[in-house]
HTML snippet that shows the backbone in 3Dmol.js (N, CA, C, O; Angstrom):
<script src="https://3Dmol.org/build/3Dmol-min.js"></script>
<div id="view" style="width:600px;height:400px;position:relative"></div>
<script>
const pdb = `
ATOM      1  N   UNK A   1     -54.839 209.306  25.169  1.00  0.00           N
ATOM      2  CA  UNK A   1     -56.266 209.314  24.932  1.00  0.00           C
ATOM      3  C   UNK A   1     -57.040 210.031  26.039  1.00  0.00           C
ATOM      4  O   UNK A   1     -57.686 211.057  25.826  1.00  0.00           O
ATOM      5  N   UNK A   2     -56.978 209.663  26.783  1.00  0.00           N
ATOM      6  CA  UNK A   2     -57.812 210.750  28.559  1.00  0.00           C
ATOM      7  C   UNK A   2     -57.364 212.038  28.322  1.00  0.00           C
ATOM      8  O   UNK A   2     -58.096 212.886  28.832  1.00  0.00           O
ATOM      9  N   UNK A   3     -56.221 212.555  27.602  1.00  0.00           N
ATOM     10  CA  UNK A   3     -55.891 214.083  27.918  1.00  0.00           C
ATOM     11  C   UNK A   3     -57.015 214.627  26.870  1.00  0.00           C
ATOM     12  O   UNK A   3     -57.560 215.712  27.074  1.00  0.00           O
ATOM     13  N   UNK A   4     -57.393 213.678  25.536  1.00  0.00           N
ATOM     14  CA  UNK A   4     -57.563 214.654  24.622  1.00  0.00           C
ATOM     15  C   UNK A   4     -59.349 214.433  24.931  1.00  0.00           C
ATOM     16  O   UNK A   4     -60.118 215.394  24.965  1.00  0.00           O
ATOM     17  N   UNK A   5     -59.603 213.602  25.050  1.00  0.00           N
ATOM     18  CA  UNK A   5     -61.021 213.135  26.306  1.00  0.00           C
ATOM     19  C   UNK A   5     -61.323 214.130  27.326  1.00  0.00           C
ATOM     20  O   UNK A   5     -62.517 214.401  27.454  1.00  0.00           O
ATOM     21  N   UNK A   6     -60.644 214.620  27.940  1.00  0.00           N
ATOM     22  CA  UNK A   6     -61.336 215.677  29.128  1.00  0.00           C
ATOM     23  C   UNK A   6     -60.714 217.009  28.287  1.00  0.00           C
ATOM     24  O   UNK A   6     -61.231 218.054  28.683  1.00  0.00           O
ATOM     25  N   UNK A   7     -59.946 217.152  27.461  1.00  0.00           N
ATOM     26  CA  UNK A   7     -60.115 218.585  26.924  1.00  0.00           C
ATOM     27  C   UNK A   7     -61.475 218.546  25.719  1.00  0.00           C
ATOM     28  O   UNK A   7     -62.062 219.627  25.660  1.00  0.00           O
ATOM     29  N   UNK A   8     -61.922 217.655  24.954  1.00  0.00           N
ATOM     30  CA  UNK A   8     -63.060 217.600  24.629  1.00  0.00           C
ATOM     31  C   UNK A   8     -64.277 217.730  25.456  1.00  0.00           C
ATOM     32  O   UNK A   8     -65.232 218.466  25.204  1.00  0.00           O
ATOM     33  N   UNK A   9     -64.127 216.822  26.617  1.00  0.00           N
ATOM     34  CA  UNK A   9     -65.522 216.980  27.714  1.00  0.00           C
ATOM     35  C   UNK A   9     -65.334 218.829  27.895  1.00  0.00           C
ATOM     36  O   UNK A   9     -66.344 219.526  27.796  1.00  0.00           O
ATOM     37  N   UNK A  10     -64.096 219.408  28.134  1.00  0.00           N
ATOM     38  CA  UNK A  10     -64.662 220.833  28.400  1.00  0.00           C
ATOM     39  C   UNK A  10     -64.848 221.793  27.767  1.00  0.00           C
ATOM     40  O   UNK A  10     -65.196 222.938  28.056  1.00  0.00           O
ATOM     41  N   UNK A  11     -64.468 221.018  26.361  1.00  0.00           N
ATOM     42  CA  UNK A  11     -65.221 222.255  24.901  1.00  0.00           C
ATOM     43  C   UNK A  11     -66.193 222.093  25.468  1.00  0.00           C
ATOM     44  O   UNK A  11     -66.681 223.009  26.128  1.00  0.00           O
ATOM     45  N   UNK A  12     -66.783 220.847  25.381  1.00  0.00           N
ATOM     46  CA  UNK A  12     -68.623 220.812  25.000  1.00  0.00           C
ATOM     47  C   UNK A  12     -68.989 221.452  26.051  1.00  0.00           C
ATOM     48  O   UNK A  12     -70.063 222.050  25.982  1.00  0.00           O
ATOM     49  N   UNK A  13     -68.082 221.520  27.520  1.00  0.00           N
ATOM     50  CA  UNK A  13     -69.665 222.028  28.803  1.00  0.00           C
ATOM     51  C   UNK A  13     -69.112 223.728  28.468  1.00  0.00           C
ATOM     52  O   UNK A  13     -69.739 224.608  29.057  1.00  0.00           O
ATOM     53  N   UNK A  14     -68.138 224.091  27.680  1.00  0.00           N
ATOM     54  CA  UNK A  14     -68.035 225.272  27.563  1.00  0.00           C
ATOM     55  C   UNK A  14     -69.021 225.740  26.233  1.00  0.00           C
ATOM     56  O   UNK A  14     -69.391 226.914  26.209  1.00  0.00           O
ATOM     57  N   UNK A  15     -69.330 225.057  25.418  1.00  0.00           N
ATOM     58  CA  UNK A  15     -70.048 225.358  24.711  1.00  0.00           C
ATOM     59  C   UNK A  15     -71.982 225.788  24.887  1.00  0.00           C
ATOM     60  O   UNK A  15     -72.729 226.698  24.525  1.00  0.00           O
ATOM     61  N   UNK A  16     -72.113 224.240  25.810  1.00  0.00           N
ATOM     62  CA  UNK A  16     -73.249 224.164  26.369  1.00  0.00           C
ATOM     63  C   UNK A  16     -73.534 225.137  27.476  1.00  0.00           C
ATOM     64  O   UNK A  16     -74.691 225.519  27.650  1.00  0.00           O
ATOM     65  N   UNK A  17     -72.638 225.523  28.168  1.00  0.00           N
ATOM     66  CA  UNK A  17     -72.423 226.419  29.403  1.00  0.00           C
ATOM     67  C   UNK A  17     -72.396 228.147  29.056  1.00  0.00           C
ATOM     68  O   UNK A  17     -73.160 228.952  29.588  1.00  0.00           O
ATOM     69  N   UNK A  18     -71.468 228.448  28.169  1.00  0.00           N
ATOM     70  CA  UNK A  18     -71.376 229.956  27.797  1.00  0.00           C
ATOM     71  C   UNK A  18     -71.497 229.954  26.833  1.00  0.00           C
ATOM     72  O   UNK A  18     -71.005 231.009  26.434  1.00  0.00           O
ATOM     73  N   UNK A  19     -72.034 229.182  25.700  1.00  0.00           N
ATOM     74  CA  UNK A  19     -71.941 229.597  24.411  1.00  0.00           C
ATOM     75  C   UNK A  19     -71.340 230.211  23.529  1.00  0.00           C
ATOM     76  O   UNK A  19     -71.778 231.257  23.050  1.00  0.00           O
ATOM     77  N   UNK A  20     -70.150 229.617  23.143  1.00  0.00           N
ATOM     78  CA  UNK A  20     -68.880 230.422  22.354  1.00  0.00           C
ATOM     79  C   UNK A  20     -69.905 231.128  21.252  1.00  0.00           C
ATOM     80  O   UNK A  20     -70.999 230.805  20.790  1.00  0.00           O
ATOM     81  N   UNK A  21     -69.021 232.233  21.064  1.00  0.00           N
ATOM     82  CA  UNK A  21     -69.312 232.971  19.901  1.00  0.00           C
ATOM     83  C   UNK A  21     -68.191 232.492  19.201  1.00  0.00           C
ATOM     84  O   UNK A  21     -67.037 232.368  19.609  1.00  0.00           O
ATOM     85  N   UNK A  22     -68.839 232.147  17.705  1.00  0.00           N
ATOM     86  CA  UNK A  22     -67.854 231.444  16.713  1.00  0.00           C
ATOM     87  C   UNK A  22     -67.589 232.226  15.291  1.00  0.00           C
ATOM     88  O   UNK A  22     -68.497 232.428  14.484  1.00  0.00           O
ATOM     89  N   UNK A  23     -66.313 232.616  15.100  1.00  0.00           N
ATOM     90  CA  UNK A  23     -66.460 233.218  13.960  1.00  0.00           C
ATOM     91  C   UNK A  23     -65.932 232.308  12.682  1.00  0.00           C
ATOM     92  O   UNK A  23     -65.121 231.402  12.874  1.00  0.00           O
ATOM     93  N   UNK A  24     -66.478 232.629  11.290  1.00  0.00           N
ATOM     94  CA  UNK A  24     -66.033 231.715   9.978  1.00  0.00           C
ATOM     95  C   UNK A  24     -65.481 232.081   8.915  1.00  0.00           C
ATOM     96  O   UNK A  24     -66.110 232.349   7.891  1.00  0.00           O
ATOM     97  N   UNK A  25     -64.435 232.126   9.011  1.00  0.00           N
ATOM     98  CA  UNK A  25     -63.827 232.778   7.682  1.00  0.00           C
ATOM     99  C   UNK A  25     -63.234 231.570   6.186  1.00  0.00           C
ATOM    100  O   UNK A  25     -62.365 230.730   6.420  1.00  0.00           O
ATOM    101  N   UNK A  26     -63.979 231.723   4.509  1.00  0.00           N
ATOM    102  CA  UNK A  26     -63.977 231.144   4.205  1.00  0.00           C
ATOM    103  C   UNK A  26     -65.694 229.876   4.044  1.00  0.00           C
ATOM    104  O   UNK A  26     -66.074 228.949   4.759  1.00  0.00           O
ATOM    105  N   UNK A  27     -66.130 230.344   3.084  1.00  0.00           N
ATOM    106  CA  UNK A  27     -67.441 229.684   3.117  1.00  0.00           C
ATOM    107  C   UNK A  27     -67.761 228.372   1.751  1.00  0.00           C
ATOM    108  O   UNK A  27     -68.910 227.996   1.520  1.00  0.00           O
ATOM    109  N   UNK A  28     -66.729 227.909   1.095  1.00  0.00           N
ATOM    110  CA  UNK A  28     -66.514 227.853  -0.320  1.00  0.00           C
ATOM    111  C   UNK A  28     -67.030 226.129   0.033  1.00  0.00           C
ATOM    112  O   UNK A  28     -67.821 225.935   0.957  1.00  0.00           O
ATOM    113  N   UNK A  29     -66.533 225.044  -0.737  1.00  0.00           N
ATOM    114  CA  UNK A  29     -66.472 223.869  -0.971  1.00  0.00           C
ATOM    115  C   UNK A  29     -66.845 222.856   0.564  1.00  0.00           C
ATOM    116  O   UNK A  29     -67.666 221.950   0.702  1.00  0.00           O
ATOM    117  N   UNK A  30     -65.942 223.413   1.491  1.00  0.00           N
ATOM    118  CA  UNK A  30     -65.697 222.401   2.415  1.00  0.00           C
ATOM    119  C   UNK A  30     -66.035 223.302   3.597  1.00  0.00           C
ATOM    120  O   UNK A  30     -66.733 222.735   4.439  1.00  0.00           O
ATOM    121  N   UNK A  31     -65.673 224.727   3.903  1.00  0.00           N
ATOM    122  CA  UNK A  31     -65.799 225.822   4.439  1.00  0.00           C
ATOM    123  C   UNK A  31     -67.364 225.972   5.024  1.00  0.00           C
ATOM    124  O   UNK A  31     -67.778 226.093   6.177  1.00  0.00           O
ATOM    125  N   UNK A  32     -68.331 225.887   3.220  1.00  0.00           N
ATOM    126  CA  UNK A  32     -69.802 225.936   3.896  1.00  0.00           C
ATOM    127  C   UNK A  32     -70.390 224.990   4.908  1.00  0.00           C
ATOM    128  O   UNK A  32     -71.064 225.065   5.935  1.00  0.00           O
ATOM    129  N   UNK A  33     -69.841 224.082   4.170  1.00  0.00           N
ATOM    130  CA  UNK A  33     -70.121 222.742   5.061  1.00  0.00           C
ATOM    131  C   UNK A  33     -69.964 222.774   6.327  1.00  0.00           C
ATOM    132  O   UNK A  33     -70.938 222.541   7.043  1.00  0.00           O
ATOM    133  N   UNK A  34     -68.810 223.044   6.844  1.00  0.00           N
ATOM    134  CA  UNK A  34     -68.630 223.118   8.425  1.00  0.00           C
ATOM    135  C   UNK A  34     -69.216 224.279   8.910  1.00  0.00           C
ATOM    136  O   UNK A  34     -69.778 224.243  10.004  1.00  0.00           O
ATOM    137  N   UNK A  35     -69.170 225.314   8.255  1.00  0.00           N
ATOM    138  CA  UNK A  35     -70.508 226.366   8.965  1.00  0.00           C
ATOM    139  C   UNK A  35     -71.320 226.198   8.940  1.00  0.00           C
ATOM    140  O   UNK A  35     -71.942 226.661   9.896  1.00  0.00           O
ATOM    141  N   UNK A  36     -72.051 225.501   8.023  1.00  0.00           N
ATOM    142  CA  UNK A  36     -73.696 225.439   8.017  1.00  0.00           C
ATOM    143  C   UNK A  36     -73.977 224.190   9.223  1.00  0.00           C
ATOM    144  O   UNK A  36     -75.044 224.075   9.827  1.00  0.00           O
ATOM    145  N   UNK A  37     -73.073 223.520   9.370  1.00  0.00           N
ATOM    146  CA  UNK A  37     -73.268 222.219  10.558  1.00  0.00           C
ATOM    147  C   UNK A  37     -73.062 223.212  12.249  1.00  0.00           C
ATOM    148  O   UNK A  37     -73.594 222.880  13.308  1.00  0.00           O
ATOM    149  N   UNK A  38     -72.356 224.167  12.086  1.00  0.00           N
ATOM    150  CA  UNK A  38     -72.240 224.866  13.223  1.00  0.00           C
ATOM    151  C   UNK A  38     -73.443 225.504  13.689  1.00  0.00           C
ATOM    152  O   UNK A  38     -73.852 225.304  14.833  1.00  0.00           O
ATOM    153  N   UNK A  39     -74.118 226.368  12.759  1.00  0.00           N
ATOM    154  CA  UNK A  39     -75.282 227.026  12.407  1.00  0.00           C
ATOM    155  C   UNK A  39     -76.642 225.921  12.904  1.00  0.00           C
ATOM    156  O   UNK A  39     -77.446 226.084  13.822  1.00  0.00           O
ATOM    157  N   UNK A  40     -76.558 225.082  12.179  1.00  0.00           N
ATOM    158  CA  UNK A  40     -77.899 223.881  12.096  1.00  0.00           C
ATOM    159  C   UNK A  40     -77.930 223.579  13.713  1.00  0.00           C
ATOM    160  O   UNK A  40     -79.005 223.381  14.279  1.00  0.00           O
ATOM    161  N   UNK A  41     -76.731 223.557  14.386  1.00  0.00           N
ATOM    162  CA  UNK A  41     -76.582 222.916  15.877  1.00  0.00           C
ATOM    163  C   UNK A  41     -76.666 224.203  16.816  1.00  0.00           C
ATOM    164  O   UNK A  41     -76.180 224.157  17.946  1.00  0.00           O
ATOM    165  N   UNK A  42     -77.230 225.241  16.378  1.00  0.00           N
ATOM    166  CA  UNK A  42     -77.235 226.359  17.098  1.00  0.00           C
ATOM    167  C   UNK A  42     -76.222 226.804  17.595  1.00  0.00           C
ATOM    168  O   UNK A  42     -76.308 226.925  18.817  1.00  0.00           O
ATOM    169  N   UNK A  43     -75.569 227.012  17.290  1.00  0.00           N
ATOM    170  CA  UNK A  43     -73.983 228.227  18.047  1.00  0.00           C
ATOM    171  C   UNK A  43     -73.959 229.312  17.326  1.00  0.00           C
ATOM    172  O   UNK A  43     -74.314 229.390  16.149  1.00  0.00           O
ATOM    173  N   UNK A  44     -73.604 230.052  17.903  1.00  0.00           N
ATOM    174  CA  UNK A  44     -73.565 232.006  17.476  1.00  0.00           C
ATOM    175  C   UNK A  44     -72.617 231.811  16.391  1.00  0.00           C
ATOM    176  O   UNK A  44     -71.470 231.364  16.386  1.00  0.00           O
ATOM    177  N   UNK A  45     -73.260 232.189  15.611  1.00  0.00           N
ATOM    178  CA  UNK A  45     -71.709 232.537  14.062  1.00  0.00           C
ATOM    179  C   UNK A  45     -71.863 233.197  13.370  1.00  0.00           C
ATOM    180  O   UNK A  45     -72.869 233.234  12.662  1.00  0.00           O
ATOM    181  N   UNK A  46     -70.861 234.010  13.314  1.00  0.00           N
ATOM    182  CA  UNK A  46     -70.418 235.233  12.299  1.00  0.00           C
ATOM    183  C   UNK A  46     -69.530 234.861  11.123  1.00  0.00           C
ATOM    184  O   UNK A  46     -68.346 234.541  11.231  1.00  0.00           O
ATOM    185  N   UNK A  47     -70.191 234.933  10.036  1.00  0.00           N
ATOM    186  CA  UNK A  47     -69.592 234.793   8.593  1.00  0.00           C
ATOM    187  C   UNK A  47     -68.867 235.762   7.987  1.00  0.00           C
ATOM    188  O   UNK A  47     -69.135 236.962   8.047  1.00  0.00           O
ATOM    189  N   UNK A  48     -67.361 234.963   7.022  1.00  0.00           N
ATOM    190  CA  UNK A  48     -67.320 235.936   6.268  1.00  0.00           C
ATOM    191  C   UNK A  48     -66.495 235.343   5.347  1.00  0.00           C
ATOM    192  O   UNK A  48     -65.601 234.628   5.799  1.00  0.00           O
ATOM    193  N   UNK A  49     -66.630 235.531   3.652  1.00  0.00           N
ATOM    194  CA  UNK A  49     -66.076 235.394   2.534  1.00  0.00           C
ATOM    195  C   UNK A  49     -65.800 236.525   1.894  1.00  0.00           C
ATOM    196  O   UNK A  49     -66.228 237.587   2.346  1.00  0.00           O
ATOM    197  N   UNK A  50     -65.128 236.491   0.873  1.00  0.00           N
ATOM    198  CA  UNK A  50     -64.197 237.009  -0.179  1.00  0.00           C
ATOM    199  C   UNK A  50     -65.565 237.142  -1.187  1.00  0.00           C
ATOM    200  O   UNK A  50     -65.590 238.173  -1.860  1.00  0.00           O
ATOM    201  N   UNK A  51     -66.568 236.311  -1.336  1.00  0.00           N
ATOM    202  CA  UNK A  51     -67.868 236.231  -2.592  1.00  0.00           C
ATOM    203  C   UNK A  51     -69.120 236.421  -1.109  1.00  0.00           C
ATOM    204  O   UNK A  51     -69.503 235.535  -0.346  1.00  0.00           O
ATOM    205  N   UNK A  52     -69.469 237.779  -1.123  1.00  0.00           N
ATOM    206  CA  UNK A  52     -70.543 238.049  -0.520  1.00  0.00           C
ATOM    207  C   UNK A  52     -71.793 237.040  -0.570  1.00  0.00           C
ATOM    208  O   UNK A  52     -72.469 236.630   0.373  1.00  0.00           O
ATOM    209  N   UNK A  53     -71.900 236.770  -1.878  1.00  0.00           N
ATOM    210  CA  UNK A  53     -73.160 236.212  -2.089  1.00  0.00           C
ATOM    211  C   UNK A  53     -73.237 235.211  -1.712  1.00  0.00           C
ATOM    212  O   UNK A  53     -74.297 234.784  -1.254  1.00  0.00           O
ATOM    213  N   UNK A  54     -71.864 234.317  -1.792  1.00  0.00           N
ATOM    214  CA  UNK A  54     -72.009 233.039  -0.839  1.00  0.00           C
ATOM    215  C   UNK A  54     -72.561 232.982   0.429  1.00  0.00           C
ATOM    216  O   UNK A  54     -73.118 231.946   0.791  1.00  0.00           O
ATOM    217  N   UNK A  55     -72.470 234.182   1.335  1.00  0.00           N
ATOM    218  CA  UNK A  55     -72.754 233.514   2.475  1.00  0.00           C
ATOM    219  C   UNK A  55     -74.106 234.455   2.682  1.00  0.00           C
ATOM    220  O   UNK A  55     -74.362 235.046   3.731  1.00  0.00           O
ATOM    221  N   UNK A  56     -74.812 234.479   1.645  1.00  0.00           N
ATOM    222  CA  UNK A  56     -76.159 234.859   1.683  1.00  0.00           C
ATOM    223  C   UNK A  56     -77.266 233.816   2.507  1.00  0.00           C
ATOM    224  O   UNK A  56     -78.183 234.155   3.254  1.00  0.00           O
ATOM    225  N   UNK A  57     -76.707 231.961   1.965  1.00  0.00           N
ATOM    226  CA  UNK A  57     -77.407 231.609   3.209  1.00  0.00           C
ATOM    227  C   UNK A  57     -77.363 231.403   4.399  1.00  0.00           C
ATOM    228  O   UNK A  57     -78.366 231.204   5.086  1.00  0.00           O
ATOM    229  N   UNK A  58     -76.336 231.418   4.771  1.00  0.00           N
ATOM    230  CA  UNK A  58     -75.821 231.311   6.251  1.00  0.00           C
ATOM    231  C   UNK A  58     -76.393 232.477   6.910  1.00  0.00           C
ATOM    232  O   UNK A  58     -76.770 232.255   8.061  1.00  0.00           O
ATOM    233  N   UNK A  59     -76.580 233.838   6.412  1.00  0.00           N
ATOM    234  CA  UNK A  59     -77.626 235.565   6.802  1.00  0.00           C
ATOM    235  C   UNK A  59     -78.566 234.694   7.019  1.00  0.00           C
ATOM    236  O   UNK A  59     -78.521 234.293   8.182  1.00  0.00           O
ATOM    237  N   UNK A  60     -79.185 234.349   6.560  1.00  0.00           N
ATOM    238  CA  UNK A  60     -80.440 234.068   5.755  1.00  0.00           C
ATOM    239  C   UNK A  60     -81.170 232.797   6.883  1.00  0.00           C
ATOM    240  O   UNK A  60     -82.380 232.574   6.905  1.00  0.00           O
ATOM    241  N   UNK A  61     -80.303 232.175   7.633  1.00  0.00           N
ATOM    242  CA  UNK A  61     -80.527 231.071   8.629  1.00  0.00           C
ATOM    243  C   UNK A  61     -80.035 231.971   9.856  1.00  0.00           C
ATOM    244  O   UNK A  61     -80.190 231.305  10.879  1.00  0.00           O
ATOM    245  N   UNK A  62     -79.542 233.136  10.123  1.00  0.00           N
ATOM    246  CA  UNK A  62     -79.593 233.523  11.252  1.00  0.00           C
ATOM    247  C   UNK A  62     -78.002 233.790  11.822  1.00  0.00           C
ATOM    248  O   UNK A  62     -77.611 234.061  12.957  1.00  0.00           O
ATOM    249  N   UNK A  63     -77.151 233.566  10.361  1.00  0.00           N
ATOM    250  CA  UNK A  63     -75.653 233.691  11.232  1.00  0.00           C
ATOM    251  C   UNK A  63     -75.762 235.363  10.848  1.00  0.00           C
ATOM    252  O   UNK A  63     -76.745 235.959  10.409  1.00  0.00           O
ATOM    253  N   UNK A  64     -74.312 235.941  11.192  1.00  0.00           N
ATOM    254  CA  UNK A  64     -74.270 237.627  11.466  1.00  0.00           C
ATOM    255  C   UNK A  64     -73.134 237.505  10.001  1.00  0.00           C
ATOM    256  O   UNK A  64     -72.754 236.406   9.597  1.00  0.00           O
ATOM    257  N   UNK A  65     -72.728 238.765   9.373  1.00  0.00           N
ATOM    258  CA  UNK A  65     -71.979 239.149   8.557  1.00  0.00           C
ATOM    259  C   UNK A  65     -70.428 240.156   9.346  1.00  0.00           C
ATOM    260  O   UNK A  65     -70.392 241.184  10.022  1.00  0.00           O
ATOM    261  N   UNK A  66     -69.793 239.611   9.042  1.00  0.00           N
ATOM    262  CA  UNK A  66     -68.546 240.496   9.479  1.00  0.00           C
ATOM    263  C   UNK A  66     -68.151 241.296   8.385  1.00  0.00           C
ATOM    264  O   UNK A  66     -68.511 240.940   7.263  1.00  0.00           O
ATOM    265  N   UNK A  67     -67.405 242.418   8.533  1.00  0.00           N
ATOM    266  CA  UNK A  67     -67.556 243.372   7.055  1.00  0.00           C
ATOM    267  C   UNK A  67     -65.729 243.250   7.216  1.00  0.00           C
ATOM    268  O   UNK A  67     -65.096 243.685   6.254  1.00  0.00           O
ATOM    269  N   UNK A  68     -65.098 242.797   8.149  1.00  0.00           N
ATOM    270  CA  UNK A  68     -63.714 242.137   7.675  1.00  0.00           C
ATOM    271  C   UNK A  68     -63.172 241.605   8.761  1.00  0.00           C
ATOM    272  O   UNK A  68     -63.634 241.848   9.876  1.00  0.00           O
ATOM    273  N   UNK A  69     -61.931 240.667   8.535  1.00  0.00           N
ATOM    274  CA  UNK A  69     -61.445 239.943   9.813  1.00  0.00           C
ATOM    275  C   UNK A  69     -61.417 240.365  11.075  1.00  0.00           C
ATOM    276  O   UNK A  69     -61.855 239.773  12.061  1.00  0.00           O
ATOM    277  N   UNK A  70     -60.712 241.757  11.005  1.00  0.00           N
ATOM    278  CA  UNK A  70     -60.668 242.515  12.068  1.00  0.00           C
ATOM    279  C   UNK A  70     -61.845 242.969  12.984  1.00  0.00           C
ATOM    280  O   UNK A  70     -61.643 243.451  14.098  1.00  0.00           O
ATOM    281  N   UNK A  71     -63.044 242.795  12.469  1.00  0.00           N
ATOM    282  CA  UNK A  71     -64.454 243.494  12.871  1.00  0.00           C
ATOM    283  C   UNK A  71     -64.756 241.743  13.449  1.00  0.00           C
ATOM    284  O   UNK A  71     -65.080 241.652  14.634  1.00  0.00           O
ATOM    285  N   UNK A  72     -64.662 240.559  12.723  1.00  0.00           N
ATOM    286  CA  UNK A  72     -64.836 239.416  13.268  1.00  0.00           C
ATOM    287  C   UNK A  72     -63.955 239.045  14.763  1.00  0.00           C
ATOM    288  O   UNK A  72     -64.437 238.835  15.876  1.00  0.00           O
ATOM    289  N   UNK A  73     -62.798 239.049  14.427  1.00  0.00           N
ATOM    290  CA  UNK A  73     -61.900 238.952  15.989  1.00  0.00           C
ATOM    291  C   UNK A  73     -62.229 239.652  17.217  1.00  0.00           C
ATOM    292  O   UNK A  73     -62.104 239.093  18.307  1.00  0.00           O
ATOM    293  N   UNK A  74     -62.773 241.220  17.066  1.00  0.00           N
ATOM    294  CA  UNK A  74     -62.916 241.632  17.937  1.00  0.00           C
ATOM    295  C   UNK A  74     -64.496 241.460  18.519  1.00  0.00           C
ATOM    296  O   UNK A  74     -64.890 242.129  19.474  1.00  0.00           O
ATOM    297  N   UNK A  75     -65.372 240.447  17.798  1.00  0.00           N
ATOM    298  CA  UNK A  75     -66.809 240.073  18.092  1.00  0.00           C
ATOM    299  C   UNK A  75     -66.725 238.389  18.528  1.00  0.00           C
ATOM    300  O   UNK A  75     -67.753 238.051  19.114  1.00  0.00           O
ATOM    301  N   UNK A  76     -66.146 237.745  18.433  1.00  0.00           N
ATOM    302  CA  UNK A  76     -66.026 236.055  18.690  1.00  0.00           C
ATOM    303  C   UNK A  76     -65.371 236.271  19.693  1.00  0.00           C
ATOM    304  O   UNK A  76     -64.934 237.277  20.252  1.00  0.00           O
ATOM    305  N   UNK A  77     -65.333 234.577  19.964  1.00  0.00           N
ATOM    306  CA  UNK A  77     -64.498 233.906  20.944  1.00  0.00           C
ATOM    307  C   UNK A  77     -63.353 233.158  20.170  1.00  0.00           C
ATOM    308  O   UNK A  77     -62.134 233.092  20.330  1.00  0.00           O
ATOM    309  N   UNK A  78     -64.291 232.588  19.208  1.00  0.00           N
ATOM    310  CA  UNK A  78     -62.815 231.854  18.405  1.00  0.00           C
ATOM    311  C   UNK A  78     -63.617 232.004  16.781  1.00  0.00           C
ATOM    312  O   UNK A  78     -64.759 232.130  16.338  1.00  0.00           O
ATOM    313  N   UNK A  79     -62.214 231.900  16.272  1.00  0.00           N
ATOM    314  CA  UNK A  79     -62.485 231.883  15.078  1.00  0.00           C
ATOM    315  C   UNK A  79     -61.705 231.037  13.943  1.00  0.00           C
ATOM    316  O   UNK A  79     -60.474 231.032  13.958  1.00  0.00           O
ATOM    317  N   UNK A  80     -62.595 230.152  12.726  1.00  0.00           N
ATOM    318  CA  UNK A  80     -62.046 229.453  12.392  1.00  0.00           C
ATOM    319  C   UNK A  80     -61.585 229.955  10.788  1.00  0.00           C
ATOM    320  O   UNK A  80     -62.240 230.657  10.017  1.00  0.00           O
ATOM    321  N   UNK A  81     -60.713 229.559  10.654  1.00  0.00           N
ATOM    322  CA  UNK A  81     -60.345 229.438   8.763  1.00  0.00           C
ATOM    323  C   UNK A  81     -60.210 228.477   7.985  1.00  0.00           C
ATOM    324  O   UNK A  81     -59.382 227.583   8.161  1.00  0.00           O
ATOM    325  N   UNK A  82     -60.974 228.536   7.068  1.00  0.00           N
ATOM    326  CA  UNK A  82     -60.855 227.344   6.113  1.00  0.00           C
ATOM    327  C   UNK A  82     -60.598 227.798   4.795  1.00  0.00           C
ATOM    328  O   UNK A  82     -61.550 228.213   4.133  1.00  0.00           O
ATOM    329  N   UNK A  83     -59.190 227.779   4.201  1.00  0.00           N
ATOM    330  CA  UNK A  83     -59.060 228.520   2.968  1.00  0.00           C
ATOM    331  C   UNK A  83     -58.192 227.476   2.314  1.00  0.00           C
ATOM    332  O   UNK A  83     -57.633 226.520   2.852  1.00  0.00           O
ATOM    333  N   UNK A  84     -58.185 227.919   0.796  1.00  0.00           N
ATOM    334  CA  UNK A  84     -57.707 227.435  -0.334  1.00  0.00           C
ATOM    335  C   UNK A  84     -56.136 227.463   0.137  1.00  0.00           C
ATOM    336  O   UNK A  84     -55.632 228.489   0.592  1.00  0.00           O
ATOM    337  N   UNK A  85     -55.421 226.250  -0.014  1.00  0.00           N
ATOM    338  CA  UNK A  85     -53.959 226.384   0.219  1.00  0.00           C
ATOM    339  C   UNK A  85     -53.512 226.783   1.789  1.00  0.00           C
ATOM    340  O   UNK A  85     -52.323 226.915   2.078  1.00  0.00           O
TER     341      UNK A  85
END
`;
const viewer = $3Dmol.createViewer("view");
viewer.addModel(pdb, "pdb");
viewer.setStyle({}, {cartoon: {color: "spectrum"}});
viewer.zoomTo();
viewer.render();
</script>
């Protein structure tokens, strides 16, 4: 329990401290959800789906568009996936 406790305490002062750039791949069912909670809490995020139009609101609140994975990796710090299967 303490190991996974102080590697949590130093996400957050790394978060609060340098502000990860976060990238999102996957915006669908469960996907939006955790981006739009990333987004709402202010952290830098770059979107990107397979259905453009989905992540029309996540633009639309201020996240960035990646035009493919490769253009996302080389703009974040980390990046997450949330896909079907």
């Amino acid at each position: 329990m303490r190991i996974k406790r102080r590697i949590w305490r130093s996400f957050k002062f790394s978060i609060g401290e340098v502000m990860l750039k976060v990238g999102f791949i996957g915006l669908g069912n469960v996907g939006g959800k955790l981006a739009g909670s990333l987004l709402r809490n202010g952290i830098d995020l770059t979107v990107r789906d397979l259905d453009t139009t989905i992540a029309r609101p996540f633009l639309d609140a201020g996240a960035r568009w990646a035009s493919s994975p490769c253009e996302m990796a080389q703009n974040v710090d980390v990046v997450i996936t949330c896909l079907p299967n």
